[in-house]
C-alpha positions as CSV (number, residue, x, y, z in Angstrom):
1,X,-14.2,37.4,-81.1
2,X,-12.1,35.9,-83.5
3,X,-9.7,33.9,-81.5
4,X,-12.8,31.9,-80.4
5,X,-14.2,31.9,-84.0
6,X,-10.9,30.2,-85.4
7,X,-10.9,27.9,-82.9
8,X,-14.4,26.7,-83.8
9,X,-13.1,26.5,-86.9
10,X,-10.2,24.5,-86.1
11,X,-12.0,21.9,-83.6
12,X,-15.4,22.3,-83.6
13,X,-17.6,19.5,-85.2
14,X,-21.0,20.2,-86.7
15,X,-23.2,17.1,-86.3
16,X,-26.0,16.8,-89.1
17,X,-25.6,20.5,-90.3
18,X,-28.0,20.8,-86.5
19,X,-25.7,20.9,-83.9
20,X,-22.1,21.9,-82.9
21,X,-19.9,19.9,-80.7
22,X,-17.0,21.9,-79.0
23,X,-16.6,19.6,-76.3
24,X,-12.3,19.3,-76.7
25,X,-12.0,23.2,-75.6
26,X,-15.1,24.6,-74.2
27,X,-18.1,22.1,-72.6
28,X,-16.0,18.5,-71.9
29,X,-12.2,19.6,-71.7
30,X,-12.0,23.1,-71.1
31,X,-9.1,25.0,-72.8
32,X,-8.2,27.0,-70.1
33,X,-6.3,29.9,-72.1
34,X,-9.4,30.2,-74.3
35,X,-11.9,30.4,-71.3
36,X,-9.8,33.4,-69.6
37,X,-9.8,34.9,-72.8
38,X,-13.4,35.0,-73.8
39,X,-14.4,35.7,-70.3
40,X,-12.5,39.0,-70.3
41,X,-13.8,40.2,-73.7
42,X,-17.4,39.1,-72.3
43,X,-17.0,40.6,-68.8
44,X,-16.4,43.9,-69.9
45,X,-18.9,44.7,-71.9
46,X,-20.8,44.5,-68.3
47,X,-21.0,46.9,-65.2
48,X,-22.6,47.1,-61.6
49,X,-23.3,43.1,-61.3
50,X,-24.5,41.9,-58.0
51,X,-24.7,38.5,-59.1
52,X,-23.4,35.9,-61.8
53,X,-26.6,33.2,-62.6
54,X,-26.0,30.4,-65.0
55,X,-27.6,26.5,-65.3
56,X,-24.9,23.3,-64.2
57,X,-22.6,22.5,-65.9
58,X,-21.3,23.8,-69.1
59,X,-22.2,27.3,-67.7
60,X,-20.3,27.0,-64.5
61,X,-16.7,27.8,-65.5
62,X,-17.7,30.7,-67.9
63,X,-19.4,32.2,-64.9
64,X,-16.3,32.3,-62.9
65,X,-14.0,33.1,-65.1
66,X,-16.3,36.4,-65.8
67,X,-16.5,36.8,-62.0
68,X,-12.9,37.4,-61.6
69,X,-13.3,40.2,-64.7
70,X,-15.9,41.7,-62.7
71,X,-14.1,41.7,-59.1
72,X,-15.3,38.3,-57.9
73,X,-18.8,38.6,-57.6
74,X,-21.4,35.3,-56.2
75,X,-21.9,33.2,-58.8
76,X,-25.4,31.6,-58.1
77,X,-25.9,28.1,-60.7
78,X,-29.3,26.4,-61.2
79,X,-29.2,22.9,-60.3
80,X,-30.9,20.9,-62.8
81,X,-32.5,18.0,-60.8
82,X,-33.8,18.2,-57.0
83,X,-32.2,16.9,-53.5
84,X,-32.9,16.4,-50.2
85,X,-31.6,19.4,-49.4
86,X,-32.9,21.6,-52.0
87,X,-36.7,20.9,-53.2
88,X,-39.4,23.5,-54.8
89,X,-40.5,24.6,-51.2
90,X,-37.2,26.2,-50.6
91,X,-36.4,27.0,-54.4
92,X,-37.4,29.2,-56.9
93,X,-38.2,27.1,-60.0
94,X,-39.3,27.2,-63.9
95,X,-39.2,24.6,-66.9
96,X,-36.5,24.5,-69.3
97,X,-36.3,23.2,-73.0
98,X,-32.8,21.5,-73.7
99,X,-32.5,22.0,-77.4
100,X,-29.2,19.2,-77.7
101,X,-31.5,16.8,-75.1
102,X,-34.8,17.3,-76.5
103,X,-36.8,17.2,-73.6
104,X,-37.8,19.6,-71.0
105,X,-36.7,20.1,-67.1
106,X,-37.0,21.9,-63.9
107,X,-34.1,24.2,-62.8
108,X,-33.9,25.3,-59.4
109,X,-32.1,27.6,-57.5
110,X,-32.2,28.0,-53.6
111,X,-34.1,31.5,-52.7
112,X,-31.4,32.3,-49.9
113,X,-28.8,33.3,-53.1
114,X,-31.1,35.6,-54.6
115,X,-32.4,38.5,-53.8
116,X,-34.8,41.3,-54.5
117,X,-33.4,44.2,-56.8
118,X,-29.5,42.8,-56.6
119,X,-28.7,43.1,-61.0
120,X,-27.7,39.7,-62.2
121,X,-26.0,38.5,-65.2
122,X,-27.2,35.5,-67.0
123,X,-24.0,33.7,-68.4
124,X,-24.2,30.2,-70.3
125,X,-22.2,28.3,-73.2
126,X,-24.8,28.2,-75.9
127,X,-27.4,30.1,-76.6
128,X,-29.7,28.8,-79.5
129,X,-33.9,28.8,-78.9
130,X,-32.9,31.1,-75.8
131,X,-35.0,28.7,-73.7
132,X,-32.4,28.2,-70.8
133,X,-32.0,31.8,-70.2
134,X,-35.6,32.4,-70.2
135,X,-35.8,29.8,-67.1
136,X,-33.2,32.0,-66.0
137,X,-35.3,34.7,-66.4
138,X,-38.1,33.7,-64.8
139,X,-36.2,32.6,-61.9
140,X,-34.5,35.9,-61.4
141,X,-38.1,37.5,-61.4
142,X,-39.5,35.3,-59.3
143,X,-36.3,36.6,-56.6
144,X,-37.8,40.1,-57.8
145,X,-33.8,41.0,-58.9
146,X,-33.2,42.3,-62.1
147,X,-31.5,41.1,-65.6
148,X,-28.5,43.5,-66.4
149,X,-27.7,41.4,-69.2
150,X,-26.9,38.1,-71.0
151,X,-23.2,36.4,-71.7
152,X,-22.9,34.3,-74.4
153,X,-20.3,32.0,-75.1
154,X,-21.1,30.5,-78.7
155,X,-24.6,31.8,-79.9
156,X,-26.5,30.0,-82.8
157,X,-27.7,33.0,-84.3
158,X,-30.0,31.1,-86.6
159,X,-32.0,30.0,-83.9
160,X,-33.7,32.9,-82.5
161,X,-32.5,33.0,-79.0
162,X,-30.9,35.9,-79.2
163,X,-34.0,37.7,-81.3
164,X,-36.2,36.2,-78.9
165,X,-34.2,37.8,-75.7
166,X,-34.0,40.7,-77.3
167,X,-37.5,41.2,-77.9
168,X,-38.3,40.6,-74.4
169,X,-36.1,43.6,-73.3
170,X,-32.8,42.2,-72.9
171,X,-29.1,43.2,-73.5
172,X,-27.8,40.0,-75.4
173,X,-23.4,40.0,-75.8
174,X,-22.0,36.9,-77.2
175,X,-18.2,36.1,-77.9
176,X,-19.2,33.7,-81.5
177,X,-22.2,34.6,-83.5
178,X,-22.6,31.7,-85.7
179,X,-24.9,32.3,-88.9
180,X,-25.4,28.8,-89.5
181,X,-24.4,25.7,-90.8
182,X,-23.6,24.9,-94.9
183,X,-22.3,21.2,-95.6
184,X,-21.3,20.2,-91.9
185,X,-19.1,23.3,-91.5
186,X,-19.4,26.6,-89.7
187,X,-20.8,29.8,-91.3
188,X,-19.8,32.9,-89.5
């Protein structure tokens, strides 16, 4: 999508040729404009969703912006830390790898918003090793529902998510594929 490409461009910041920091329009402050944009382009290439699953926070407004392109399905979000209200007991669970954090973490999503054979689509903001829609993955197993597909905001290409999700069976669509990174700066 090359709106969303030239607007990498224009304000994204690439951190040790490693990582890329779009926080002023997509994952901090959210230009709104953009969002609406890439969630239409994204939401079409989609059909027959039951559900919307994504991991707090930066995939949360994607997810509902591509709700409303899809007729305002449930969007269902995995919490990334337990509560008194919502524990493993009551949860389906599985371990995620934060590439940008470098450490590893339980999601968790309450089992009464998913359900056996409803077709969900995984939407996030990034999508580099692939590990956060894996937990995804085999969360929405675990609900025995299915994986129509996978929404991708800005995908590091380079990385091997997308190979990865692939290889396992998996439609991947992203709005950015980014080829990698050459003297701090984008590579398309």
């Amino acid at each position: 999508m090359q709106l969303l490409e030239d607007r990498i461009k224009q304000d994204g910041v690439v951190i040790k040729n490693e990582i890329l920091k779009v926080d002023s329009f997509i994952n901090h402050q959210i230009d709104v404009d953009l969002l609406n944009k890439v969630c239409k382009y994204l939401g079409e290439k989609f059909q027959n969703i039951d559900k919307i699953v994504t991991i707090e926070t930066s995939g949360i407004p994607f997810s509902i912006g591509i709700s409303q392109v899809l007729g305002n399905i449930p969007v269902v979000f995995a919490k990334k830390s337990k509560s008194l209200i919502l524990n493993s007991e009551n949860a389906y669970t599985s371990e995620v790898k934060s590439f940008t954090r470098k450490s590893n973490s339980l999601i968790y999503i309450d089992k009464n918003y998913l359900h056996e054979n409803e077709s969900c689509l995984i939407v996030d903001d990034f999508l580099a090793e692939g590990n956060a829609a894996m937990g995804l993955v085999d969360i929405i197993k675990q609900a025995k529902a299915k994986v129509a597909g996978v929404a991708i905001v800005i995908e590091k290409e380079f990385q091997g998510g997308h190979k990865r999700l692939e290889e396992a069976g998996y439609h991947v669509e992203s709005a950015a594929i980014i080829k990698g990174f050459k003297d701090n700066k984008v590579v398309f």
